[in-house]
VEXDREN-2710 file (C-alpha; in Angstrom, 1 decimal):
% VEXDREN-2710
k/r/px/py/pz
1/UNK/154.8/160.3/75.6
2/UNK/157.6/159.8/78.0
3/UNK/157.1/157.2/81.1
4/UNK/158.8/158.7/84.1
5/UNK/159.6/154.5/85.0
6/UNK/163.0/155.4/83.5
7/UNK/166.8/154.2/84.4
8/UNK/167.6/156.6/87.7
9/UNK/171.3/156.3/87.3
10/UNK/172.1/157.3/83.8
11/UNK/169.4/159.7/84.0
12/UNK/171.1/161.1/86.8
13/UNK/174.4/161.2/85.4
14/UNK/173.0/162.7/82.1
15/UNK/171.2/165.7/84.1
16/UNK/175.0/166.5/85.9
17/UNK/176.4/166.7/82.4
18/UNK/173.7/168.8/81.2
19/UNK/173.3/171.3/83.9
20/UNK/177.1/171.9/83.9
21/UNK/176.8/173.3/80.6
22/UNK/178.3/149.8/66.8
23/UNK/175.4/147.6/67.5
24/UNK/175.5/144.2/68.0
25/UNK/173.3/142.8/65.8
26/UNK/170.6/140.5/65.8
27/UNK/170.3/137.3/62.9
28/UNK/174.0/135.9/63.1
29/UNK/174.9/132.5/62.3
30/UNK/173.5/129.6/63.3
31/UNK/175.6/127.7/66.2
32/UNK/175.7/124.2/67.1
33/UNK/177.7/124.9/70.3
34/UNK/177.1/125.2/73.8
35/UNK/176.3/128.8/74.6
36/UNK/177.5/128.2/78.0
37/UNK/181.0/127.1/76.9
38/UNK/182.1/130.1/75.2
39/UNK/184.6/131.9/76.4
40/UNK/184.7/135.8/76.9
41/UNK/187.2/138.1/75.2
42/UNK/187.4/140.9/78.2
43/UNK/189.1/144.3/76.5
44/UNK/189.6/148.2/77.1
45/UNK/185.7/149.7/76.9
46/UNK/185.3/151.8/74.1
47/UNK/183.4/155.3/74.2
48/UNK/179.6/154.6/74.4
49/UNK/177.6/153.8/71.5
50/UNK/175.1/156.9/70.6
51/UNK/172.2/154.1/71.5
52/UNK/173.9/153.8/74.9
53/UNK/173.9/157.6/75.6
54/UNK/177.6/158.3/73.6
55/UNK/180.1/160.1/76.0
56/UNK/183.6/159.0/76.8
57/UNK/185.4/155.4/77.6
58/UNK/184.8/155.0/81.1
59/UNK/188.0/156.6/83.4
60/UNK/189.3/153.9/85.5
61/UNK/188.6/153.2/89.1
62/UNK/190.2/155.8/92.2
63/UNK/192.7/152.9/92.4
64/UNK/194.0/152.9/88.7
65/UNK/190.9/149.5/88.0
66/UNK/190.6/149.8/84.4
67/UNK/186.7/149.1/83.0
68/UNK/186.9/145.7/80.5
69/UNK/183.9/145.0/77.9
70/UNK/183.2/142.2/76.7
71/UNK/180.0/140.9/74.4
72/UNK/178.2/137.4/75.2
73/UNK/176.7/135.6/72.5
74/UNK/173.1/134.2/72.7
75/UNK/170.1/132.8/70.9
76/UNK/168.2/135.7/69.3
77/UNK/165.4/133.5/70.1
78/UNK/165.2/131.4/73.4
79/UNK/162.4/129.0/72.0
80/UNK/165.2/128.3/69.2
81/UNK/168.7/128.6/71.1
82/UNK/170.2/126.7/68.1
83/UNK/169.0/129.8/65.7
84/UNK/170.6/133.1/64.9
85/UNK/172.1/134.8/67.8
86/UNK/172.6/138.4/68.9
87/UNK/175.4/140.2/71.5
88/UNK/174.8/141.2/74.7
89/UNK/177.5/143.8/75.8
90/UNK/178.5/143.0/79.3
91/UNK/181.3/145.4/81.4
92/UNK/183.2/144.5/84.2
93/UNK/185.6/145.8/86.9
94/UNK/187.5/142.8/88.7
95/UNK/187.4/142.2/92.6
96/UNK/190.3/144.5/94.6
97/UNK/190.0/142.4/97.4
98/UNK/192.3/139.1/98.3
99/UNK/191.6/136.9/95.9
100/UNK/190.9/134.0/98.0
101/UNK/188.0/135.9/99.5
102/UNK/186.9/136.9/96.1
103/UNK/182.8/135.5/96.2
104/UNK/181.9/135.5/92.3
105/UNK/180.2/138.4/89.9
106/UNK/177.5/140.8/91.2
107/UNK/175.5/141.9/88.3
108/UNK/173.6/144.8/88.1
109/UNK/170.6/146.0/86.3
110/UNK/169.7/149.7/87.0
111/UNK/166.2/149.6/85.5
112/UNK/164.4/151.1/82.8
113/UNK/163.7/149.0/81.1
114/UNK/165.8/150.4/78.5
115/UNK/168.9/151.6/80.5
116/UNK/172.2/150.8/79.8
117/UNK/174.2/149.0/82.4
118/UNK/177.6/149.4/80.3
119/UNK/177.4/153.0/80.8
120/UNK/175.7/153.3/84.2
121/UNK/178.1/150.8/86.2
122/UNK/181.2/153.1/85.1
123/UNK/179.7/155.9/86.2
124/UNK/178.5/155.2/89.8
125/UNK/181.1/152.5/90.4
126/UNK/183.0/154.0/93.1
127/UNK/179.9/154.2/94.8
128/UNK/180.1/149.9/95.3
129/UNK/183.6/150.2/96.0
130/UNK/182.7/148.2/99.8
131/UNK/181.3/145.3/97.6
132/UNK/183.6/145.1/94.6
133/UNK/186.2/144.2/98.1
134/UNK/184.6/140.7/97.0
135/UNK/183.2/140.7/93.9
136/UNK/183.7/141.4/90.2
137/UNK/181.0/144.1/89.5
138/UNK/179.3/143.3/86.1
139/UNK/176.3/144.7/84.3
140/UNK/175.1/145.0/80.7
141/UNK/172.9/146.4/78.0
142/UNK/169.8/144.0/78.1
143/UNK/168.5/142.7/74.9
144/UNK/167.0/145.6/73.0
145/UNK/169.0/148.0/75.1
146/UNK/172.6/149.9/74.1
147/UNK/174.9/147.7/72.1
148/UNK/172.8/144.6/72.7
149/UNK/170.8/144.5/69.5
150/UNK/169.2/148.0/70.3
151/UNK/165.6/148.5/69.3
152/UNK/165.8/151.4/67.2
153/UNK/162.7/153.5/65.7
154/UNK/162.6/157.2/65.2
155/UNK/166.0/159.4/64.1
156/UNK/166.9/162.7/66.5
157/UNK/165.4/164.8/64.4
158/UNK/161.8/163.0/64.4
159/UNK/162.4/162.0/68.3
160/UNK/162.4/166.4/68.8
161/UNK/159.3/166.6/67.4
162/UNK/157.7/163.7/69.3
163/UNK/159.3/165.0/72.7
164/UNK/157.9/168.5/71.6
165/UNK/154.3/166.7/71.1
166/UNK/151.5/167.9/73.4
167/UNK/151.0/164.6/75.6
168/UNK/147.8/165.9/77.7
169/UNK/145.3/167.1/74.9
170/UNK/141.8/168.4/75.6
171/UNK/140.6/168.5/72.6
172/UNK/139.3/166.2/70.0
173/UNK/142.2/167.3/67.7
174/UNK/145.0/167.2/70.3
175/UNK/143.9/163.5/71.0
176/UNK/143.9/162.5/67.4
177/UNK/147.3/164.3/66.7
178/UNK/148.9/162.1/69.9
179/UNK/147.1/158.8/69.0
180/UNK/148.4/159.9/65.0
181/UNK/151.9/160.2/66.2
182/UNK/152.1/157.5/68.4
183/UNK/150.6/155.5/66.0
184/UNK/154.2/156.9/63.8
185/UNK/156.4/155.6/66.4
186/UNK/155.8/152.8/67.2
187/UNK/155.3/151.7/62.6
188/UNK/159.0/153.1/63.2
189/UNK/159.7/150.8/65.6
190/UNK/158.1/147.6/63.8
191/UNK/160.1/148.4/60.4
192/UNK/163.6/149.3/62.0
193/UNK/163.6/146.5/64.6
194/UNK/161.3/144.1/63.1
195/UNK/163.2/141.2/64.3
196/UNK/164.1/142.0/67.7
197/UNK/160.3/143.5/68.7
198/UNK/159.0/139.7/69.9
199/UNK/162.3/138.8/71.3
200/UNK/162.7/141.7/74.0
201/UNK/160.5/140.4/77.1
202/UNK/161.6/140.3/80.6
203/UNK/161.7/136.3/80.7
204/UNK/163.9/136.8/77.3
205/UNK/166.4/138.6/79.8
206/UNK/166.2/136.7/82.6
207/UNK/167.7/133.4/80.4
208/UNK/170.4/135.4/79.3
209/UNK/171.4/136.3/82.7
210/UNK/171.0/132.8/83.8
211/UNK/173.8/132.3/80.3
212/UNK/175.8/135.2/81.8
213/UNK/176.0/133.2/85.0
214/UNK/177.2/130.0/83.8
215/UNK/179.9/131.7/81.2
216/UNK/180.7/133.9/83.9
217/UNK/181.7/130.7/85.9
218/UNK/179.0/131.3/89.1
219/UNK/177.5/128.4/90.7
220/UNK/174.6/130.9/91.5
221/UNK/173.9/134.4/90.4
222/UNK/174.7/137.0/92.8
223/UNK/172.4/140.0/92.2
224/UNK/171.5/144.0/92.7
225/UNK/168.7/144.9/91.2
226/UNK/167.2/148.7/91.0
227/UNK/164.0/149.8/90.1
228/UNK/163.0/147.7/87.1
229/UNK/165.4/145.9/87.5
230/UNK/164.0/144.2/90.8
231/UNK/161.1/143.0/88.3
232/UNK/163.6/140.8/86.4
233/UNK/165.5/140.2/89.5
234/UNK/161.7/138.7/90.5
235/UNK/161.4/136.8/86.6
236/UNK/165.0/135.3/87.4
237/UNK/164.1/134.0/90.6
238/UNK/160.9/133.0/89.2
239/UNK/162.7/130.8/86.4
240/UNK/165.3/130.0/87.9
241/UNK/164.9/129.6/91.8
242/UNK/167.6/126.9/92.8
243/UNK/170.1/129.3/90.9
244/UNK/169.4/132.5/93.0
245/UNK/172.6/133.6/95.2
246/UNK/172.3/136.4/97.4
247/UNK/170.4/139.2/95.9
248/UNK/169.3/142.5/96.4
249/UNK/165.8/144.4/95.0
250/UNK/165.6/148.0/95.9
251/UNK/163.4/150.4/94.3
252/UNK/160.9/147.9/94.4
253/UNK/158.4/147.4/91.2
254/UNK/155.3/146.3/92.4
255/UNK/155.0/142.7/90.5
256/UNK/151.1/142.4/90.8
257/UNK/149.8/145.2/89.2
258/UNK/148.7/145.8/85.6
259/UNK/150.2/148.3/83.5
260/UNK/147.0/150.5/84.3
261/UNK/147.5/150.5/88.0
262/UNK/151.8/150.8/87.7
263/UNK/150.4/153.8/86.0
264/UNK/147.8/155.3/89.0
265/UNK/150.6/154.1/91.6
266/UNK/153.3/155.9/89.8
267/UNK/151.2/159.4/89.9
268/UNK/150.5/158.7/93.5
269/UNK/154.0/158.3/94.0
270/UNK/155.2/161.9/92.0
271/UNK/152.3/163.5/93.5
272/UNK/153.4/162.4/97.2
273/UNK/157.3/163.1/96.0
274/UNK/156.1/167.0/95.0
275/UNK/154.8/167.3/97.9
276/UNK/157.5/166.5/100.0
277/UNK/159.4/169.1/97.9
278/UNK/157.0/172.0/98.2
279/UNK/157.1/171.3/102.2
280/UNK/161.0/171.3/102.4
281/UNK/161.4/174.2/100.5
282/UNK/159.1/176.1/102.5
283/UNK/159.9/175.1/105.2
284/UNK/164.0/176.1/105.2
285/UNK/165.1/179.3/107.5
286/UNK/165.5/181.2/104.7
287/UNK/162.8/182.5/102.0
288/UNK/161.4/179.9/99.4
289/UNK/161.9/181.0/96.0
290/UNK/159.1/179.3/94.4
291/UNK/156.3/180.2/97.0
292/UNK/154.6/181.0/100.8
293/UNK/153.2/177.7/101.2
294/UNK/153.7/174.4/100.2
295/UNK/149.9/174.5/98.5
296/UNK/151.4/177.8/97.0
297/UNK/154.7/176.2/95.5
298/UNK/152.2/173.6/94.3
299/UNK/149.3/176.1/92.9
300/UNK/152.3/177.6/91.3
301/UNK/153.7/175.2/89.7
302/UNK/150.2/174.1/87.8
303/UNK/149.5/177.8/86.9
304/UNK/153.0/177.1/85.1
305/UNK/152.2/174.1/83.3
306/UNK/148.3/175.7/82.1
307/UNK/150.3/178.9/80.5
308/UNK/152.9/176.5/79.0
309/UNK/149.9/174.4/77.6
310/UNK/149.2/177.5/75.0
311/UNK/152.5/179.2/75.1
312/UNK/155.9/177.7/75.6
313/UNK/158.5/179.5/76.4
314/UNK/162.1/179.6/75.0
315/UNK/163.7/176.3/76.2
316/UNK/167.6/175.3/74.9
317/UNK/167.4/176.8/71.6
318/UNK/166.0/176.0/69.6
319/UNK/163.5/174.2/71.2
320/UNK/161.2/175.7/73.3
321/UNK/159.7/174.5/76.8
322/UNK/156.3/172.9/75.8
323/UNK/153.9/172.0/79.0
324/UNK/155.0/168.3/77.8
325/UNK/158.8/169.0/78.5
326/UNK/158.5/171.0/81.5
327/UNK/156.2/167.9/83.4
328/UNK/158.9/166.1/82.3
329/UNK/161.5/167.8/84.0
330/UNK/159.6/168.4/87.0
331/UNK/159.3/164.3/87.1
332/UNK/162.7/164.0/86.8
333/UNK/164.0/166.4/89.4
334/UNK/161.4/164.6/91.8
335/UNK/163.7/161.0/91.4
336/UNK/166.4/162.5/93.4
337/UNK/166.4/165.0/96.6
338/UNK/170.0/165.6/95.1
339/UNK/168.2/167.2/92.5
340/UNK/165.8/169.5/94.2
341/UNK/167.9/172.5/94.5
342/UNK/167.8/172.2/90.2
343/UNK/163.9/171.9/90.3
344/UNK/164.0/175.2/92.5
345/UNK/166.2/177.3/89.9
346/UNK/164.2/175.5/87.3
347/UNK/161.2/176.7/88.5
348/UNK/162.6/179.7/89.4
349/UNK/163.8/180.8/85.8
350/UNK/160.6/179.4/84.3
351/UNK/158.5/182.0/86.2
352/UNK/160.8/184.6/84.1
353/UNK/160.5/183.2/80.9
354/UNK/163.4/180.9/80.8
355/UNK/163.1/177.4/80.6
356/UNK/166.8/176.0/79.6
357/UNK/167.0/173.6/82.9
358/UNK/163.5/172.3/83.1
359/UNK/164.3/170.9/79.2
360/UNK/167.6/170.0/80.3
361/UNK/166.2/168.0/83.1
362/UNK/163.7/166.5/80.3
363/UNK/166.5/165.7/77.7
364/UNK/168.1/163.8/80.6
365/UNK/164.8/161.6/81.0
366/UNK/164.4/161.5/77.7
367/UNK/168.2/160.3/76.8
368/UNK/168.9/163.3/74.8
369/UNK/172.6/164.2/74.9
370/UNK/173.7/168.1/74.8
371/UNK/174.6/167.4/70.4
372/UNK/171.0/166.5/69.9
373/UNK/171.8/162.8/69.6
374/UNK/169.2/160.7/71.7
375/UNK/170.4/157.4/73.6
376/UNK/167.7/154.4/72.3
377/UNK/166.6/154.3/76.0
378/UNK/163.3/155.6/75.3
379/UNK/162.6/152.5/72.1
380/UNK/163.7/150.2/74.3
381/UNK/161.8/151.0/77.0
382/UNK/158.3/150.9/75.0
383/UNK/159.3/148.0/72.9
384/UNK/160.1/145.8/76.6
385/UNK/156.9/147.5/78.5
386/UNK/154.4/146.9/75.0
387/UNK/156.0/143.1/74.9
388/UNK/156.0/142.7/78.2
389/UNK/152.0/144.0/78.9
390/UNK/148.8/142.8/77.8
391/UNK/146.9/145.4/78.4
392/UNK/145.9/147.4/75.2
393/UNK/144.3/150.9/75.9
394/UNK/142.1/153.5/74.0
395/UNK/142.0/157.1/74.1
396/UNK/138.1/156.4/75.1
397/UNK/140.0/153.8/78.4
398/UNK/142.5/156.6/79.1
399/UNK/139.0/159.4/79.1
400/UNK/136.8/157.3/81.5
401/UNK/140.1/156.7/84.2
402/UNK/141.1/160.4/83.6
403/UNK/139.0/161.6/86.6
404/UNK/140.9/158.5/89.2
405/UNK/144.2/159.8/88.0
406/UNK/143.7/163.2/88.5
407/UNK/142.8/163.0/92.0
408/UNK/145.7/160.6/92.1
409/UNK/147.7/163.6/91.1
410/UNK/146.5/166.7/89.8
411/UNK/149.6/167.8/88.4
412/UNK/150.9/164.4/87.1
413/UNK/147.9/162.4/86.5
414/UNK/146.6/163.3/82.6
415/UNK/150.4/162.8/81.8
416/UNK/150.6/159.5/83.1
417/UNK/147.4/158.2/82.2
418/UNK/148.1/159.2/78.6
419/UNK/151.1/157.7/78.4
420/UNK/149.0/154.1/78.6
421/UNK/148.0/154.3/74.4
422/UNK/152.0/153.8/73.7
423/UNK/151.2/150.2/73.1
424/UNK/147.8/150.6/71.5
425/UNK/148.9/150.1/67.9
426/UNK/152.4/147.9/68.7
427/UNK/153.3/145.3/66.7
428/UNK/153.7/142.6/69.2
429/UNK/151.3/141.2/72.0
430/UNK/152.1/141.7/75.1
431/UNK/152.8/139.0/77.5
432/UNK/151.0/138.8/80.7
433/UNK/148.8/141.1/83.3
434/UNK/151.3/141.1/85.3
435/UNK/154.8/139.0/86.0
436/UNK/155.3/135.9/87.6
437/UNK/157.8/136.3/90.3
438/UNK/156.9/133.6/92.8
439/UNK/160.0/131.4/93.3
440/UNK/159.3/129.0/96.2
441/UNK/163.3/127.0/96.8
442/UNK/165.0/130.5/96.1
443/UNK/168.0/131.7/98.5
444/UNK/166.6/134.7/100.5
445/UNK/166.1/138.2/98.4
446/UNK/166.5/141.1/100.5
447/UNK/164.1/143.7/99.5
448/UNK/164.3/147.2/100.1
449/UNK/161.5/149.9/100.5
450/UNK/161.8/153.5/100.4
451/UNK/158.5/155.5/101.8
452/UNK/159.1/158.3/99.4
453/UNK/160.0/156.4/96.3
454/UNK/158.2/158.9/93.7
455/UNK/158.8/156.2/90.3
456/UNK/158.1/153.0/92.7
457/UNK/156.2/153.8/95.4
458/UNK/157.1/152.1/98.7
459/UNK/153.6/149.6/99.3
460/UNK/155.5/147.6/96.0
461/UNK/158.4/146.3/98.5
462/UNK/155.5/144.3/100.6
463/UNK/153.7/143.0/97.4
464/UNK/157.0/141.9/95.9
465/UNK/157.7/139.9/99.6
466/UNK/154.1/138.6/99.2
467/UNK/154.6/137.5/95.6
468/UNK/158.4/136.2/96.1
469/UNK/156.6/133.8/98.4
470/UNK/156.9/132.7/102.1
471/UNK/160.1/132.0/103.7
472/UNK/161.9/133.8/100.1
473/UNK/162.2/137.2/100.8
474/UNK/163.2/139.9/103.9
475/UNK/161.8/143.4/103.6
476/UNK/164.1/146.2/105.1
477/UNK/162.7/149.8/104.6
478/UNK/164.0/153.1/104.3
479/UNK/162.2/156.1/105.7
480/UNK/163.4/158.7/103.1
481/UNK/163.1/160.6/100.1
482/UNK/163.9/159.5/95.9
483/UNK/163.9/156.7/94.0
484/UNK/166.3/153.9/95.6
485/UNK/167.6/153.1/99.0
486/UNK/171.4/152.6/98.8
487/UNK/172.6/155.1/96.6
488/UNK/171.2/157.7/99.2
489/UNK/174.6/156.9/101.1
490/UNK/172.0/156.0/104.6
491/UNK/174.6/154.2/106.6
492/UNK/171.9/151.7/107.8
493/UNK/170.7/150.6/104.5
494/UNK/174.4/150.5/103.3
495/UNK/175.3/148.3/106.2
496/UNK/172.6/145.9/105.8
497/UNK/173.0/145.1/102.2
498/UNK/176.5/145.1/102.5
499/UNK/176.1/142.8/105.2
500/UNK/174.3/140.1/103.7
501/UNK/176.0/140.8/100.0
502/UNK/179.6/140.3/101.8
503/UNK/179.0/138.2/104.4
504/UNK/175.7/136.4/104.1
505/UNK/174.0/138.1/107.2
506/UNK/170.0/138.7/106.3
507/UNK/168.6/141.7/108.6
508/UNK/165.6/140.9/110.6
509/UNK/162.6/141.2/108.9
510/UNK/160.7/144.5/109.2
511/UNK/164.5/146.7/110.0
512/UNK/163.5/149.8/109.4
513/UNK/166.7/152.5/108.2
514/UNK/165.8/156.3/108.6
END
């Protein structure tokens, strides 16, 4: 099944799109040369791959700033940086400020894992026009991700029918047809991407950035990381402490928990996000829609889901809306208040029998484009999470934790805590509990916290200062609503992070923006 821990950004940008209506490969040459001394070959971006989400070439910038592309080499495997390499796509727009005030690069990783950064940047650039003043702004398609080597595993077609799969059985057969075609996936995965399945862990990632600094010409890397990305922001740091510039986490993963609890605090967090919804719709001047009462909205909304369970209802033909896809949309609508007014009409048309924008709001999680072609976001994101985690889980583990998860959430909880078999039959061990992020020597992170973060729920801002170590990091927080702080265009956090991006000025510990 899905995991709602998806990209925000592209997901985002996909949903607009819906509602409105080559790889690089892996096993290259061997090199004998410095990785660090190449030099990159910066050019017009092309249209995005299929694997990167397909679309357009990115438009240029308000003031005319034309997007460049360019693809880094490195070693397929770090423990043999000698070896074969692979290419990681990187994109770029330069500085528009005075060039003697120009800083360095500010790379960005939007999160996932399994988002691509060469399509996301382009499409919420304007929104860092303040900082590009004094930076290039760079990002990238991970390794795994996009035009980086993608992970690929199922075609469209087979990726339908495994969207379309019931992801919160209750019976005996239901369980053994998800474990079955899980069990499908992820053999696709292991023949298709053989290669690249051990070589996609978060530390993998967090060298090549450290490479992408250095052939980027920066002393130190300068960093914004969302979501997931504040995870490898945490690995880099980790690795790599005396290299840390001035950095960024917002949408803060919580570094000490196992994939199992990511899991419970993530239905916590969608549970406390619907909620939030149900109470603002009802409580507008005019009529809600969707119900009385917030517990009505709510009770409403499961009533939904239970009918959908045995009979789905036409979707975007010619799919129909399963119980699976509609969760899915729900989750999704829940990352953004931007996108509540959707969820409503969703909703809304779902109570007559039409279910087109839930399962557009699901394709968009699910990195399905309107032509039925499906970005690899979804591969990559199981084949990072499986390599990354330890933790192996049976559907007999996922029955005796159903009962925590479902007071967690009642309307989220069997979804997520199903969605912890995905790595039960993977090819590749995972690699830790938990990641290692403390990073005692680092420059100071600034790590941001919003109270109703549905994907990342806000108590994982004060664990990653905890585990970032004393004297590393400075916790701001953000008394709102979705997942991620500065996109929601507060003034407060904008100013502070701009502030200490530009200028080097870290807020007081414990600001709070509302």
């Amino acid at each position: 099944m899905p995991n709602p821990s998806r990209l925000r950004a592209a997901a985002l940008t996909a949903t607009v799109v819906l509602l409105s209506a080559t790889l690089a490969g892996c096993g290259g040459d061997s090199k004998d040369e410095d990785p660090t001394a190449q030099k990159l070959s910066w050019k017009d971006c092309p249209a995005p791959s299929e694997s990167e989400g397909g679309g357009a070439a990115p438009s240029p910038l308000p003031n005319g700033t034309k997007w460049q592309c360019a693809t880094m080499k490195a070693p397929l495997d770090w423990n043999k940086p000698k070896g074969d390499t692979i290419g990681i796509a990187l994109v770029r727009a330069k500085a528009s400020g005075d060039k003697s005030k120009r800083i360095g690069s500010l790379v960005f990783n939007f999160g996932g894992p399994g988002g691509s950064g060469v399509t996301t940047l382009p499409a919420f650039g304007d929104d860092y026009a303040a900082l590009r003043t004094r930076y290039d702004l760079v990002s990238f398609d991970p390794r795994g991700v996009g035009r980086s080597a993608g992970v690929e595993c199922e075609s469209d077609s087979q990726l339908d029918q495994y969207f379309q799969q019931d992801a919160t059985p209750d019976t005996a057969a239901e369980r053994t047809k998800l474990l079955a075609n899980t069990k499908r996936f992820n053999a696709a995965c292991e023949k298709n991407s053989k290669k690249m399945l051990p070589q996609v862990r978060t530390t993998d990632a967090a060298r090549d950035m450290d490479l992408m600094r250095q052939v980027l010409g920066d002393d130190t890397l300068h960093y914004f990381g969302i979501s997931y990305g504040t995870e490898l922001g945490g690995v880099y740091a980790h690795l790599f402490p005396k290299n840390v510039g001035r950095a960024v986490f917002d949408a803060v993963v919580d570094p000490t928990q196992n994939s199992e609890q990511g899991s419970l605090g993530q239905a916590e967090g969608f549970q406390l996000a619907l909620d939030n919804f149900a109470d603002d719709c009802t409580s507008k001047t005019t009529d809600c829609p969707i119900g009385d009462t917030a517990q009505d909205v709510k009770d409403r909304i499961a009533k939904l889901l239970k009918s959908l369970d045995s009979k789905p209802i036409p979707g975007i033909f010619p799919r129909q809306l399963t119980q699976t896809a509609a969760t899915n949309g729900i989750a999704q609508a829940l990352y953004s208040k931007d996108f509540w007014e959707y969820l409503t009409e969703g909703l809304e048309q779902a109570y007559s029998g039409d279910g087109k924008v839930l399962m557009a709001l699901s394709d968009s999680m699910n990195g399905r484009s309107e032509n039925g072609e499906y970005s690899n976001i979804t591969a990559a994101n199981i084949a990072i999470n499986c390599a990354d985690d330890k933790p192996r889980y049976t559907a007999a583990d996922v029955q005796g934790k159903l009962p925590e998860f479902r007071a967690a959430s009642p309307l989220f909880g069997d979804f997520l805590a199903w969605g912890m078999v995905s790595c039960t039959d993977w090819a590749v061990p995972g690699a830790a509990d938990h990641p290692d992020v403390s990073a005692n020597g680092s420059a100071p992170i600034l790590v941001v916290g919003n109270t109703g973060d549905p994907a990342t729920p806000y108590e994982g801002a004060r664990k990653m200062v905890d585990a970032l170590g004393k004297g590393v990091a400075v916790e701001l927080t953000y008394k709102g609503q979705g997942h991620g702080a500065y996109d929601s265009k507060n003034k407060c956090v904008q100013s502070a992070v701009n502030g200490y991006l530009l200028n080097g000025k870290v807020p007081a510990a414990g600001t709070v923006c509302s």
